[in-house]
Kinemage of the C-alpha trace (Angstrom):
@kinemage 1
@onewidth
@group {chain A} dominant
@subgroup {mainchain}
@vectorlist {calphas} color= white
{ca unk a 1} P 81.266 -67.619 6.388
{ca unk a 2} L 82.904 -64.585 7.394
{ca unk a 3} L 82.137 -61.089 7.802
{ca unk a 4} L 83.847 -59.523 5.379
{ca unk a 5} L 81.526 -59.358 2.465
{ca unk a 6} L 79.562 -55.886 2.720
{ca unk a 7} L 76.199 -56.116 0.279
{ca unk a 8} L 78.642 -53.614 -2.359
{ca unk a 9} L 78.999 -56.636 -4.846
{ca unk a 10} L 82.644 -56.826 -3.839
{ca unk a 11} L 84.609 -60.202 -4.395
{ca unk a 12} L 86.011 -61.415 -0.935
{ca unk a 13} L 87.647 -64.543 -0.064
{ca unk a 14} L 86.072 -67.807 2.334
{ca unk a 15} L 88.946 -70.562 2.579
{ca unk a 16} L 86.204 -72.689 4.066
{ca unk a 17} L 84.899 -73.636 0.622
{ca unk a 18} L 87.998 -73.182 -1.370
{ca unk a 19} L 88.417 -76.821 -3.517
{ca unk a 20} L 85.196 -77.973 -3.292
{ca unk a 21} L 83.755 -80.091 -6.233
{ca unk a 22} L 80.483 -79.065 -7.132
{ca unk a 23} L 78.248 -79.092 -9.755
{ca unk a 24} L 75.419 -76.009 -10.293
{ca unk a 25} L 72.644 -75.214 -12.680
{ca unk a 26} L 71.185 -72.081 -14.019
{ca unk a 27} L 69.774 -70.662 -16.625
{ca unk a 28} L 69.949 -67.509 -18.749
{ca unk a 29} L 67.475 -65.640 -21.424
{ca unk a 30} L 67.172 -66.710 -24.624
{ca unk a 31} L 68.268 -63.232 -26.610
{ca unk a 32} L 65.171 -61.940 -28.777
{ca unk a 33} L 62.644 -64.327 -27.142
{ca unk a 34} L 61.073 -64.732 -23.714
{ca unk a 35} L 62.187 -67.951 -23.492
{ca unk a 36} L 65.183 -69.139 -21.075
{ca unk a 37} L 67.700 -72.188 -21.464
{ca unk a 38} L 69.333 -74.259 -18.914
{ca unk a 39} L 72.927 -74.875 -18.147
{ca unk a 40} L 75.161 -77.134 -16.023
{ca unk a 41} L 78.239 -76.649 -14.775
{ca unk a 42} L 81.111 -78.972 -12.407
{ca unk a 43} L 84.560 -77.568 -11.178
{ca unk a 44} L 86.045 -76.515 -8.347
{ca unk a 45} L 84.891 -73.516 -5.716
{ca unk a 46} L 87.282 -70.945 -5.621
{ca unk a 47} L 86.686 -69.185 -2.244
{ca unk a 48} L 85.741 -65.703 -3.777
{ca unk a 49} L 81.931 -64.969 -3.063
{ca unk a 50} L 79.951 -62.068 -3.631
{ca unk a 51} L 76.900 -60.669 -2.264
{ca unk a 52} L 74.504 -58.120 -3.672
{ca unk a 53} L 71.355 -56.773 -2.575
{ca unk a 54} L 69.120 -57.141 0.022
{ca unk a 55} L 67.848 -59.060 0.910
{ca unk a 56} L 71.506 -61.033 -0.370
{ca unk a 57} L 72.078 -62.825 -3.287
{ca unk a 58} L 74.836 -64.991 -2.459
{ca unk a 59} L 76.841 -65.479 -5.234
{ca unk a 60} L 79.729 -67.911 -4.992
{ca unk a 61} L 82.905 -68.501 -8.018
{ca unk a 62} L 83.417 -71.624 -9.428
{ca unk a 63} L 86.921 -72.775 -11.466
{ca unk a 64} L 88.360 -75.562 -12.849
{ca unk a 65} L 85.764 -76.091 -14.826
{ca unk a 66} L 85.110 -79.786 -16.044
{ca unk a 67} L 81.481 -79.735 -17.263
{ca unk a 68} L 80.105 -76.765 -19.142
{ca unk a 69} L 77.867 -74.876 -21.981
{ca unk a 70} L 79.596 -76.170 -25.207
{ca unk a 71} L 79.611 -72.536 -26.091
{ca unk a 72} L 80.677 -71.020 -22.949
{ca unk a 73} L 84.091 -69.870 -23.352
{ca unk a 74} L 84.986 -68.622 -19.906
{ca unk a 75} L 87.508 -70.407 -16.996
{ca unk a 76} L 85.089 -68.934 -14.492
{ca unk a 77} L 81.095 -68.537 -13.739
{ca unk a 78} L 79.615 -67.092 -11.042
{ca unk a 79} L 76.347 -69.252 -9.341
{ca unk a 80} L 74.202 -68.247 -6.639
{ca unk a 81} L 74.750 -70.226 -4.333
{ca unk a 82} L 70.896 -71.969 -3.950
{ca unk a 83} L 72.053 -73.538 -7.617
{ca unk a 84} L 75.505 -75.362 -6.408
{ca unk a 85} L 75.567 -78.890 -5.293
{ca unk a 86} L 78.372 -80.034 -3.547
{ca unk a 87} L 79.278 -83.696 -4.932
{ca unk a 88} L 80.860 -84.866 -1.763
{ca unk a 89} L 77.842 -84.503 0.845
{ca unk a 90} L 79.896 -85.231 3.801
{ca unk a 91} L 82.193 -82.125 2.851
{ca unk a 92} L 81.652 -78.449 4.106
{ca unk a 93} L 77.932 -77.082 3.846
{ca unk a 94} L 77.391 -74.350 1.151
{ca unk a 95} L 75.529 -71.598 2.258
């Protein structure tokens, strides 16, 4: 990883992980009830992570998108990065 992501919430760029298949899960609220859903996603890492807060969320863009919410309409999603699974597990580590 390098150094150059500040805790701002500013995009920045880690070749390291650029291309990497992965697949991630998540979730998100249920509008007008307290319940939450899960989703899956698969594609490709992008490079660009983010980081916010602190202590850090780690945040980390994923494209190419080949598995994903039937209505989720977007080429991108941001995961943090506890949620993505890399699907070759002698590739890079994803921290």
């Amino acid at each position: 990883m390098t150094d150059e992501g500040p805790l701002t919430g500013t995009p920045y760029f880690d070749g390291a992980i650029a291309g990497v298949r992965v697949q991630a899960d998540g979730g998100n609220a249920e509008v007008g009830s307290r319940l939450a859903s899960r989703e899956m996603f698969e594609g490709r890492l992008t490079g660009r992570r983010m980081n916010v807060g602190d202590p850090p969320w780690r945040w980390l863009e994923i494209g190419e998108l080949t598995a994903k919410p039937a209505d989720f309409g977007e080429d991108f999603v941001w995961c943090e990065v506890s949620y993505i699974y890399p699907m070759d597990p002698s590739g890079p580590r994803i921290a």
